[in-house]
C-alpha positions as CSV (number, residue, x, y, z in Angstrom):
1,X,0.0,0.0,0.0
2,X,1.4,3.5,-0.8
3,X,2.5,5.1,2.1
4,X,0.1,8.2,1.3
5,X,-2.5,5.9,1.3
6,X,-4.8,5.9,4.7
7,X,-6.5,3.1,5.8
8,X,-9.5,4.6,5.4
9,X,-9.0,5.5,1.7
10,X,-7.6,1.9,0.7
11,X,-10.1,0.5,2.4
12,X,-12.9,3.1,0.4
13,X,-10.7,1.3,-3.0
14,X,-12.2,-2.2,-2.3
15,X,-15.6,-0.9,-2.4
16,X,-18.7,-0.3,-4.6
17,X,-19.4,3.2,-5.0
18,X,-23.4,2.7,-3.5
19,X,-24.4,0.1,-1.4
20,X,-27.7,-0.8,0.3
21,X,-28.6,-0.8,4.0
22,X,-28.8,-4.4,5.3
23,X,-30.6,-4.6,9.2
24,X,-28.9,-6.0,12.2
25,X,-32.3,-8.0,12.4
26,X,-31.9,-9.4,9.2
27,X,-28.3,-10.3,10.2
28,X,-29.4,-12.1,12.8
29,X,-31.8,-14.3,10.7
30,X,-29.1,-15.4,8.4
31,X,-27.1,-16.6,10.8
32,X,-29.6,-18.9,12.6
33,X,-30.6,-20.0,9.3
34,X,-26.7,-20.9,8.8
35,X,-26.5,-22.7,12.3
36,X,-24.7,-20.2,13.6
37,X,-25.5,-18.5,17.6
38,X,-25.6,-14.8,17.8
39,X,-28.0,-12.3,19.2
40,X,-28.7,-8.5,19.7
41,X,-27.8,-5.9,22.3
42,X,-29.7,-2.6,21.5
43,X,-31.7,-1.4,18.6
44,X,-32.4,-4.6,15.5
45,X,-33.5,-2.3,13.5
46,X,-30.2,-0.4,13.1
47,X,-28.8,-0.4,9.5
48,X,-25.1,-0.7,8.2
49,X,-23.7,-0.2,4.8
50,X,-20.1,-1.7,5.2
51,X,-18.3,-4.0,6.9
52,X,-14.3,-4.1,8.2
53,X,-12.4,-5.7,10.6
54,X,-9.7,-2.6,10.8
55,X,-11.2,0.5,13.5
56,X,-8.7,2.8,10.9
57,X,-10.7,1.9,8.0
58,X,-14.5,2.6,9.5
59,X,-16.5,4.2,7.2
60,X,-19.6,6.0,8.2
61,X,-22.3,3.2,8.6
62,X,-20.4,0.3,9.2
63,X,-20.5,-2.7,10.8
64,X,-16.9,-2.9,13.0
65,X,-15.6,-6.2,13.9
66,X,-14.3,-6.6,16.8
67,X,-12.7,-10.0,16.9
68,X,-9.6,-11.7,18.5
69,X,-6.7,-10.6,16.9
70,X,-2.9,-12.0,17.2
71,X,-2.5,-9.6,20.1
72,X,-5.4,-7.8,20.8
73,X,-8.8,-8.1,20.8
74,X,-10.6,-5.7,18.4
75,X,-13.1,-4.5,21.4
76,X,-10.0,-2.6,22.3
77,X,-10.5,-0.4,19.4
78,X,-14.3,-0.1,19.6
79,X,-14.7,3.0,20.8
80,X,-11.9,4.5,17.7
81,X,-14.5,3.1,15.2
82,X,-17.6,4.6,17.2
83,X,-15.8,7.9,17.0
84,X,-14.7,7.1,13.2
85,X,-18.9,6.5,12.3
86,X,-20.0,2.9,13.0
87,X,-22.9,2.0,13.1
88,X,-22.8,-1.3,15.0
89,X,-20.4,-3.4,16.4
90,X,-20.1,-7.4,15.8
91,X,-17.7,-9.0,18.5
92,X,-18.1,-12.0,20.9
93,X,-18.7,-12.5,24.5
94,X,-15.3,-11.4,25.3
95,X,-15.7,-7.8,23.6
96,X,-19.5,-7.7,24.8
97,X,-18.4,-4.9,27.7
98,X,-16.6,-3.0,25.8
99,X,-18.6,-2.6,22.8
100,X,-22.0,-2.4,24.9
101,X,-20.9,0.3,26.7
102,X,-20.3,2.7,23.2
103,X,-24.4,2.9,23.2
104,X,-24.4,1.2,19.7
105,X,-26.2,-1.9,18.9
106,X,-23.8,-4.8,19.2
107,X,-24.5,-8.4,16.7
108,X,-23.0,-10.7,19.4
109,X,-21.9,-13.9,17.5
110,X,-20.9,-17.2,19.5
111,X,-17.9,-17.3,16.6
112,X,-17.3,-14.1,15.2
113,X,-14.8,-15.1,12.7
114,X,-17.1,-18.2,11.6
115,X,-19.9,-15.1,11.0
116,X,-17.7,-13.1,8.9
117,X,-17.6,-13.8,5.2
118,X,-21.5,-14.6,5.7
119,X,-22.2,-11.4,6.6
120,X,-20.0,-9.5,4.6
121,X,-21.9,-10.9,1.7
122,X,-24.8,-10.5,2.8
123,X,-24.3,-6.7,3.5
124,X,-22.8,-6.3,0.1
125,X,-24.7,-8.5,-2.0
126,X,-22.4,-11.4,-3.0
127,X,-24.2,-13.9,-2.1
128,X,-26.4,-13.4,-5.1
129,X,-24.3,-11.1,-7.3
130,X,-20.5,-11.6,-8.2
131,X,-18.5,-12.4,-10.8
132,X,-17.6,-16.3,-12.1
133,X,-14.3,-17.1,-9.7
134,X,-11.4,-18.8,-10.7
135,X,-9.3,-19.5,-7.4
136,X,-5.7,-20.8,-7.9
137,X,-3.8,-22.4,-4.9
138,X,-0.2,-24.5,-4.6
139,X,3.4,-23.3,-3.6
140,X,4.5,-22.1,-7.2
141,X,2.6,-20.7,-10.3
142,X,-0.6,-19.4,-8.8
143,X,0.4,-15.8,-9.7
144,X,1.7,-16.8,-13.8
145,X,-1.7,-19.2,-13.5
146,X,-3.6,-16.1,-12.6
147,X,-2.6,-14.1,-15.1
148,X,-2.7,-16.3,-17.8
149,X,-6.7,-17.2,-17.3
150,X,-6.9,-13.6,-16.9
151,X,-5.7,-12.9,-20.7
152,X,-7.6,-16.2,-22.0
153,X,-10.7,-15.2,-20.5
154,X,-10.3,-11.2,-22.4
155,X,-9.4,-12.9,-25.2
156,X,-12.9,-14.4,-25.0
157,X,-14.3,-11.0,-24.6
158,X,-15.0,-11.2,-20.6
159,X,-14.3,-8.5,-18.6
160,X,-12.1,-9.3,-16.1
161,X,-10.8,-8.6,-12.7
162,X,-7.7,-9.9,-10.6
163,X,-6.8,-10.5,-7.1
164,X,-3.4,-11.7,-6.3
165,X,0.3,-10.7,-5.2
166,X,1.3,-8.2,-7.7
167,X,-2.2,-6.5,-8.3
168,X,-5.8,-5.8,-7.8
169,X,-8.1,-4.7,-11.4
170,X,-11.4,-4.3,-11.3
171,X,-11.7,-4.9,-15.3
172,X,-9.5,-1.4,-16.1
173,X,-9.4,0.2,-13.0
174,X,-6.3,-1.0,-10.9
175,X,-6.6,-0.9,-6.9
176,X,-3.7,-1.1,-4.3
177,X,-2.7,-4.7,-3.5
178,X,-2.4,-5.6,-0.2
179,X,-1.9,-9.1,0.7
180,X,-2.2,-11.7,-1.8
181,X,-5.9,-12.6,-0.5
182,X,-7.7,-9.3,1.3
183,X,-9.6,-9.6,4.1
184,X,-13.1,-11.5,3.7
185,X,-15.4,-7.7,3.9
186,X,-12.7,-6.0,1.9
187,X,-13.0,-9.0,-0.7
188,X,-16.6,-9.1,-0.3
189,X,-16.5,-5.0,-1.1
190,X,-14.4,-5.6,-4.1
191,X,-16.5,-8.4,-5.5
192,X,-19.4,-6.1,-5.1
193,X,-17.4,-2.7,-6.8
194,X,-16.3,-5.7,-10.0
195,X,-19.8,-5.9,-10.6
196,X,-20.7,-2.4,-10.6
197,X,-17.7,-2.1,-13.0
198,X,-19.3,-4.6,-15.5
199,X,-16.6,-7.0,-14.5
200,X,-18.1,-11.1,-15.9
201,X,-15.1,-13.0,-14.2
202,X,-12.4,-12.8,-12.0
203,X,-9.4,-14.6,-11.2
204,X,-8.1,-14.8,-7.5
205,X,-4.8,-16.1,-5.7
206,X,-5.8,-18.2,-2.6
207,X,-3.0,-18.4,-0.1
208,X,-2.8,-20.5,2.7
209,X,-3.0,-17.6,4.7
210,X,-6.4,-16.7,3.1
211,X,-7.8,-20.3,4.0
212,X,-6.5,-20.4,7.5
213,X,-7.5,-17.3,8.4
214,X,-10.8,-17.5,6.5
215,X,-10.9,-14.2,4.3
216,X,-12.5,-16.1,1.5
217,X,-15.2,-17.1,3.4
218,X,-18.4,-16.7,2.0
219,X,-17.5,-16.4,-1.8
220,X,-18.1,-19.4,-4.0
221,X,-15.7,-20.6,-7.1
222,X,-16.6,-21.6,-10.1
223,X,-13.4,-23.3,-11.1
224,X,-10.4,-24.1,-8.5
225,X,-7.0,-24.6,-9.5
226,X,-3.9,-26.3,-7.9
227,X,-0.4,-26.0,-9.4
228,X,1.6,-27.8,-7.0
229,X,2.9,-28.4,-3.3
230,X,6.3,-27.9,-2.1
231,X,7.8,-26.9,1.0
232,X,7.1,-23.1,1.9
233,X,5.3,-21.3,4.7
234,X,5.8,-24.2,7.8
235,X,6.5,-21.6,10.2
236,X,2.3,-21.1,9.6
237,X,1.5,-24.6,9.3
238,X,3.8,-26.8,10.9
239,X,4.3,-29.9,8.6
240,X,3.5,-30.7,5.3
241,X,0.6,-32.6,6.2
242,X,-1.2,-29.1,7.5
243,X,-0.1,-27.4,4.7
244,X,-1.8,-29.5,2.1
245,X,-5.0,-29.9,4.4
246,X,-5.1,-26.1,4.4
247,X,-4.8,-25.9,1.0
248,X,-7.2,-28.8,0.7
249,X,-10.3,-26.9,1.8
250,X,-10.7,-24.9,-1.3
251,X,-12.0,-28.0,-3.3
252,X,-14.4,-28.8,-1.0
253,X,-17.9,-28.4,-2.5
254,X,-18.8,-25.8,0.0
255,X,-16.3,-23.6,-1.4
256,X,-15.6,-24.4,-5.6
257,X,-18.0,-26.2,-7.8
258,X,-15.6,-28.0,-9.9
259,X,-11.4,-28.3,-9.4
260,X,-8.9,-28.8,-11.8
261,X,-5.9,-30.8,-9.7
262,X,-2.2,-30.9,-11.3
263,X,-1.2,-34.5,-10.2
264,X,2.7,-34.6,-11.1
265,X,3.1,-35.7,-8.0
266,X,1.9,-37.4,-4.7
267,X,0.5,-33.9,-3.5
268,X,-1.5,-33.8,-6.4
269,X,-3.2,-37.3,-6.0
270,X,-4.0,-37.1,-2.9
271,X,-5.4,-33.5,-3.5
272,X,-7.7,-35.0,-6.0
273,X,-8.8,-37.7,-3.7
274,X,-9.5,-35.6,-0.6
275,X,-11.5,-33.2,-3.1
276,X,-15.1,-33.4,-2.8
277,X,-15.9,-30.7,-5.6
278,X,-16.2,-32.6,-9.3
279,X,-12.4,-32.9,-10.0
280,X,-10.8,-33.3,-13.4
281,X,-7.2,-34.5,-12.8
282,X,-4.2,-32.9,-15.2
283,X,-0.9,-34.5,-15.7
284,X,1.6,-32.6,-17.4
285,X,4.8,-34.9,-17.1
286,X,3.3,-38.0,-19.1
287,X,4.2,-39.9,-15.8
288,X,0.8,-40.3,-14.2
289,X,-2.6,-41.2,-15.6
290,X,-5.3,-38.2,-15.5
291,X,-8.4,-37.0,-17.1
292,X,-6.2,-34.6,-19.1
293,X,-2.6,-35.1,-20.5
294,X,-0.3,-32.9,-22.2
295,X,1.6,-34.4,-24.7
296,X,3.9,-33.4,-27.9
297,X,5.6,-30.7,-26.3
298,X,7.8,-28.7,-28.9
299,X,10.0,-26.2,-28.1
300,X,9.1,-23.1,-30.0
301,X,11.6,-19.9,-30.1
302,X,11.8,-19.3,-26.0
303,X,8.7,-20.8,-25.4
304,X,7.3,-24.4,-26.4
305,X,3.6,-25.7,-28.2
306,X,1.7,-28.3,-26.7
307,X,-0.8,-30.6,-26.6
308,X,-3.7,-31.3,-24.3
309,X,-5.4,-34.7,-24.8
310,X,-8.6,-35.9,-22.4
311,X,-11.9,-37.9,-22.3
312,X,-13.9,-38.5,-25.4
313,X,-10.8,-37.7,-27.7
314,X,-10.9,-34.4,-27.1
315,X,-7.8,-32.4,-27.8
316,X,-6.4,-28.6,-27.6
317,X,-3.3,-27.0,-29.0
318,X,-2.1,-24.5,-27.1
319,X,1.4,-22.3,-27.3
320,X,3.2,-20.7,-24.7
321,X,6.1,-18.1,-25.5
322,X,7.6,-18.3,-21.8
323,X,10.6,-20.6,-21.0
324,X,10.8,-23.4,-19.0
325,X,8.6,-26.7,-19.0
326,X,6.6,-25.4,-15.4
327,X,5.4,-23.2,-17.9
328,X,3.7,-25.3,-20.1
329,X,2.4,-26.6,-16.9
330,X,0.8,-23.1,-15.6
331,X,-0.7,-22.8,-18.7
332,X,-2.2,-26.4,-19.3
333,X,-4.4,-25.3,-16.2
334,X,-5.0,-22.4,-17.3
335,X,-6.5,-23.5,-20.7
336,X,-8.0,-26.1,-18.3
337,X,-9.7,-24.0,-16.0
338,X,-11.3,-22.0,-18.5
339,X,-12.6,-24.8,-20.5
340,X,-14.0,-26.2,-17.0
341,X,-16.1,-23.1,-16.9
342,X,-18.1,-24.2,-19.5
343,X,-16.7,-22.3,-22.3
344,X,-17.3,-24.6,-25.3
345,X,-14.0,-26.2,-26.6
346,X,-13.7,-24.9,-30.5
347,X,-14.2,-21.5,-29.2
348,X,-11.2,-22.2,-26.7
349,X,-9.2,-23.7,-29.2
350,X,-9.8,-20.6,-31.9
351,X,-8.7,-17.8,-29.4
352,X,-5.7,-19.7,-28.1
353,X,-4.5,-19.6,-32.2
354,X,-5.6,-16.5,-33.2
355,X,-4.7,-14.7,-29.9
356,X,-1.9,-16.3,-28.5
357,X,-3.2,-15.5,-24.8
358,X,-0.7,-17.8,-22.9
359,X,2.1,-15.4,-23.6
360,X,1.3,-12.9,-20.9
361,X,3.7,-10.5,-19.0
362,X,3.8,-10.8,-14.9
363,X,6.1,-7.7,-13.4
364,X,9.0,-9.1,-11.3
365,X,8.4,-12.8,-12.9
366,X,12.0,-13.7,-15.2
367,X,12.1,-9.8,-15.7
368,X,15.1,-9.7,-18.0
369,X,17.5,-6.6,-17.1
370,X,20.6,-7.3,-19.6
371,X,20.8,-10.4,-22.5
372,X,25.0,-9.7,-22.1
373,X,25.4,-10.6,-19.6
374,X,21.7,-12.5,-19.3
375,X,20.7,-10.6,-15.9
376,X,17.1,-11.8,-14.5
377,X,15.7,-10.8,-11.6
378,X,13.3,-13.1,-10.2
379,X,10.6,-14.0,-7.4
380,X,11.6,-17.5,-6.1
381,X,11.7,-17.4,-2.7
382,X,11.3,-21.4,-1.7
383,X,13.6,-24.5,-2.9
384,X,11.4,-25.9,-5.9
385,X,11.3,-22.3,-7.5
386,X,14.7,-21.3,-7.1
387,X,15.5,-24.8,-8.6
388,X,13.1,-24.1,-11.2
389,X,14.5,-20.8,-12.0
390,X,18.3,-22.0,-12.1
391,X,17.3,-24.7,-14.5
392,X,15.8,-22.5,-16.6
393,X,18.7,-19.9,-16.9
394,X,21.4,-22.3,-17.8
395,X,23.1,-21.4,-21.1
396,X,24.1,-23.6,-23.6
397,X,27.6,-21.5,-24.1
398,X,30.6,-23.4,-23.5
399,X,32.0,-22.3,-20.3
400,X,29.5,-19.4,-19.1
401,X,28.5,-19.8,-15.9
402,X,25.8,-19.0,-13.7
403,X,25.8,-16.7,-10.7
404,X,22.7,-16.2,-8.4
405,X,22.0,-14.1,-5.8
406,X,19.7,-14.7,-3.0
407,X,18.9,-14.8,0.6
408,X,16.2,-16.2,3.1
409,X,13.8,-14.2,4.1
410,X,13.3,-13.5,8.5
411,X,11.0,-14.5,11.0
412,X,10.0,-17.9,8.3
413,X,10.3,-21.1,8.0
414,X,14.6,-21.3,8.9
415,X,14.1,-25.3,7.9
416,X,14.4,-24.0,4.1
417,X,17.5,-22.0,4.9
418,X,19.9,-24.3,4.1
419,X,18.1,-26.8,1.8
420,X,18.1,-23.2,-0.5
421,X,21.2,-22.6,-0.2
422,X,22.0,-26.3,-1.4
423,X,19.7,-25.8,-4.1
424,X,21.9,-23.0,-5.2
425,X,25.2,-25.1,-5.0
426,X,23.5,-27.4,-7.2
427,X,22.5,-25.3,-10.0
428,X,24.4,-22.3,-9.9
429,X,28.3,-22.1,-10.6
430,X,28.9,-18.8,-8.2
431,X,26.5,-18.6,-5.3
432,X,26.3,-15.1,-3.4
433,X,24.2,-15.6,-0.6
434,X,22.8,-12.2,0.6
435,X,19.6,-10.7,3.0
436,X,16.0,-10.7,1.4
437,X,14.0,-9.7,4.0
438,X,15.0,-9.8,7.7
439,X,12.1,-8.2,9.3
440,X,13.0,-8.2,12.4
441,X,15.4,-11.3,12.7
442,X,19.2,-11.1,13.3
443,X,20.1,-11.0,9.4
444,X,23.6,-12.6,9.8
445,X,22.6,-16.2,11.4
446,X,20.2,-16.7,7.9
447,X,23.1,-15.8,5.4
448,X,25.3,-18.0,7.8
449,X,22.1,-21.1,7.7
450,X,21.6,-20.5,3.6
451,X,25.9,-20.9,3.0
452,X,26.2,-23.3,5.3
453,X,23.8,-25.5,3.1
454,X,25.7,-24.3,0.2
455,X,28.5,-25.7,1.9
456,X,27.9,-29.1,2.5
457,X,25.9,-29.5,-0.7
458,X,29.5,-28.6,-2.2
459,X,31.4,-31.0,-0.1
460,X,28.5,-33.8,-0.2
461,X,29.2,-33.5,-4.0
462,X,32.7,-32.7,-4.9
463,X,31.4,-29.6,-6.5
464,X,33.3,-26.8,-7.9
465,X,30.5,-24.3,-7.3
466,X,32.1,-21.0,-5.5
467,X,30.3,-19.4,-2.1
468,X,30.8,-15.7,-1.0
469,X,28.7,-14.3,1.4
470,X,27.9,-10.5,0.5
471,X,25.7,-7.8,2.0
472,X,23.7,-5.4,1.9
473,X,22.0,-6.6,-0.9
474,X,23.0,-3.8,-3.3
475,X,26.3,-4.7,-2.8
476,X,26.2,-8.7,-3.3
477,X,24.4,-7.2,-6.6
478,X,27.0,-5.4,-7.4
479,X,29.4,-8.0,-6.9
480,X,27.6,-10.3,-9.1
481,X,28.0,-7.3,-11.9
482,X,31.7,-7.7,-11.2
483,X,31.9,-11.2,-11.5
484,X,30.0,-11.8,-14.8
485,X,30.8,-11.9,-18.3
486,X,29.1,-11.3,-21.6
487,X,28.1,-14.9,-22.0
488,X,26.9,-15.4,-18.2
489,X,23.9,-15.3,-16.4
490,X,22.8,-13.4,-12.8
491,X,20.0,-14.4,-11.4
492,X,18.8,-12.0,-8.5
493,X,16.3,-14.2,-6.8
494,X,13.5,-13.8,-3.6
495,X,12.6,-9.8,-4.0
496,X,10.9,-9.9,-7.8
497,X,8.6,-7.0,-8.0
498,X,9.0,-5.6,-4.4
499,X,10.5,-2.2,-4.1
500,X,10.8,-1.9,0.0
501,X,13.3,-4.5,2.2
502,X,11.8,-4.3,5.9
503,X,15.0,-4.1,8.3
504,X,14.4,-4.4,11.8
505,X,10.9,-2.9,11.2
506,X,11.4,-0.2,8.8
507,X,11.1,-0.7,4.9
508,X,13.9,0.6,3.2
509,X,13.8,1.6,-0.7
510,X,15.5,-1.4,-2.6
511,X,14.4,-2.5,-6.1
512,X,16.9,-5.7,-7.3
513,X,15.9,-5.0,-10.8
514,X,17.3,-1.3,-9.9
515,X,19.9,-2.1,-8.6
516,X,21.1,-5.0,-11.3
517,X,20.6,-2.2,-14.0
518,X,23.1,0.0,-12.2
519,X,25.8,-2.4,-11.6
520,X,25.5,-3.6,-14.8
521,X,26.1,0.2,-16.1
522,X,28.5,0.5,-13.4
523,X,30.8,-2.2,-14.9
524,X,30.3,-1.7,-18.7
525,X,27.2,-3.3,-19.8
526,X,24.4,-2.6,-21.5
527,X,20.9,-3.1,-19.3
528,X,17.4,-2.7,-21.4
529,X,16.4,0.5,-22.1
530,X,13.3,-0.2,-19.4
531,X,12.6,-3.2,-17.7
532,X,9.0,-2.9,-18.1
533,X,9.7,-3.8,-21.7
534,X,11.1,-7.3,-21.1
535,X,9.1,-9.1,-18.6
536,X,9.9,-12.9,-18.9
537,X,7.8,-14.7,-16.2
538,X,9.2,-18.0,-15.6
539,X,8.4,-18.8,-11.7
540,X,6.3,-17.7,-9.0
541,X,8.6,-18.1,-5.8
């Protein structure tokens, strides 16, 4: 969020311009009719018009959330959104003091959080007005995924709107991205300001974070998508097993009407078994028997054309300009989840020749900087992508080498520390192991976890692979710069798109595709003229 942006006026972004008045009465009534406890203190006649969880955003006539928080609970802050123009106040039996005593009505709801999403669609009309939803989960790919069915459904002549890491649209009107999933009401709101915006279909990243802490609650998908599973964000979940059964809920029936499950792998079976949403499987290796198989894949320029076969015979051809066989994955489930929707198939298989829709650019994805020396800034922040990515960049000149840059990010999972930094010795010829973003973690014990994997990878292996250990950031950059030769690589991996690195609490300007174009300059190359112009997504991170 732009730091002249208040609360208050993001949160004003991520709704429709009008809304109608919903009753505390009526309120109450769905949420017996749901199964859910809750009853009224004050006056059920009382009317709100929006909904938030944050006592900075309340807009005049909303209904304030006061919930259990991570620290605090949100009765705390009850009498801030009072002042700010709330109308009423939803919290639980702990926040019934505090909120009764404001002299608003108070919703009091056995779960608040359960009530939530319900609620916020109600108020803002979701449950029986919102776009057709896509919803992508896994470790790597949601955001390339997103994109892609974004630019296969305009090329269909929807009008389309986006929620994920890099941005919010509401067909053409771009909104502040927050977190890769907003908060249920503020997603609710957005759904609700999409429609008003003539917006048909939207596609939407669904974190882990968004399903654990329920913010898609209450919205329904058309179409589900899962790219994959690999080890990122334990420090939330715990193990593996949690991760996937967080992950898992979005293909429930309750949530998606129909999934479309990448099975490459283990993950991906035993996604589609625990499903209970009507499934169609999609293997893209040729390893594993599913609904859908790609096949004939033919490397094309950077890019490659496939093949998708499935039931009945059917078959699309598809092409994908963007390098890297995860790619053709990403976009088999694209084409995939469009189709799913019900599109017909010649009409699928006529844009995807005459529009070429699976060639999309995604801002801090493969963003090439230089071609000599190759210089790539990327996202991958976990140990499949940043193997992913390495793979990708490898020339096929005799004797150039590859040089990454990367670090581990603070206050995370520290297992992945070092199995990234062996990742690195594996794939890269000069490894520079650097910060990404500390928060506020001691940043030299990470660099020292991430080389020391580097390390024994290297000894494990008799490999040649060199390790230097180089910060700030800008600096292991410019080292890199130093290092590199017309016919080598530089990957700057973790950061993509992100312009801020938070140190010890405070975010501090640093763009790696900046700073690669100025040590490149610095030490006589020739960066692109704009980076913007040469977005190659390859990974998601």
């Amino acid at each position: 969020m732009p730091e002249a942006l208040t609360p208050r006026a993001a949160e004003a972004l991520l709704r429709p311009t009008s809304t109608g008045n919903t009753t505390l009465r009526a309120m109450l009534e769905h949420l017996h009719e749901t199964g859910r406890g809750a009853n009224i203190i004050g006056n059920d006649a009382a009317t709100v018009t929006g909904i938030t969880l944050d006592s900075r955003a309340v807009q005049p006539g909303d209904l304030y959330i006061a919930a259990p928080g991570a620290r605090f609970h949100g009765s705390r802050f009850a009498a801030d959104a009072a002042a700010a123009g709330a109308a009423a106040i939803l919290t639980d039996l702990e926040g019934e003091a505090a909120s009764s005593s404001l002299g608003l009505p108070v919703l009091l709801a056995n779960d608040v959080r359960e009530a939530i999403g319900e609620l916020s669609a109600l108020i803002y009309g979701t449950d029986e007005h919102c776009p057709e939803l896509f919803g992508l989960t896994g470790t790597n790919g949601k955001t390339t995924t997103s994109y892609m069915i974004r630019s296969v459904l305009r090329a269909l002549g929807r009008e389309t709107g986006l929620v994920g890491t890099i941005e919010i649209s509401a067909g053409q009107t771009p909104i502040p991205s927050i977190l890769t999933t907003p908060e249920a009401p503020q997603l609710h709101g957005l759904m609700a300001r999409m429609v008003e915006l003539g917006v048909t279909s939207a596609t939407m990243e669904v974190s882990s974070h968004s399903l654990s802490y329920r913010r898609v609650d209450g919205l329904r998908f058309a179409v589900s998508g899962f790219t994959n599973l690999t080890q990122d964000h334990l420090d939330l979940h715990g193990s593996m097993q949690e991760y996937f059964a967080t992950k898992a809920a979005l293909f429930d029936l309750e949530r998606s009407d129909r999934a479309v499950i990448t099975v490459d792998d283990d993950w991906g079976h035993a996604m589609a078994d625990h499903a209970t949403s009507e499934v169609w499987t999609l293997c893209t290796t040729g390893e594993r028997d599913a609904d859908w198989m790609v096949t004939n894949i033919v490397a094309n320029s950077l890019g490659h054309d496939f093949e998708l076969h499935g039931p009945d015979n059917l078959v699309l051809r598809a092409t994908t300009g963007l390098p890297g066989d995860f790619n053709v994955s990403n976009a088999a489930l694209a084409v995939l989840m469009v189709l799913a929707s019900g599109v017909q198939i010649q009409e699928l298989q006529e844009v995807l020749e005459a529009a070429e829709p699976l060639t999309v650019e995604v801002p801090g994805r493969m963003q090439i900087i230089a071609h000599s020396p190759a210089a790539i800034v990327d996202f991958a922040h976990n140990p499949d992508a940043l193997a992913r990515a390495l793979s990708s960049v490898r020339s096929t000149v005799p004797g150039s080498k590859v040089i990454v840059v990367f670090g581990a990010t603070g206050e995370r999972d520290a297992s992945k520390r070092p199995i990234m930094g062996a990742v690195a010795a594996k794939h890269a010829d000069v490894v520079i192991v650097t910060d990404d973003d500390p928060h506020s973690e001691d940043p030299a014990p990470i660099r020292e976890a991430v080389a020391e994997g580097a390390r024994c990878e290297i000894a494990a292996h008799a490999l040649q692979t060199e390790v230097h250990v180089i910060h700030p950031r800008a600096a292991a950059i410019a080292a890199a710069a130093a290092m590199a030769g017309e016919n080598d690589t530089i990957l700057v991996a973790g950061r993509g798109h992100e312009v801020f690195q938070e140190v010890m609490g405070v975010n501090l300007e640093l763009d790696d595709r900046a700073e690669l174009r100025r040590a490149l300059v610095a030490h006589g190359f020739s960066p692109l003229a704009s980076s913007e112009d040469s977005d190659l997504p390859l990974d998601e991170g």
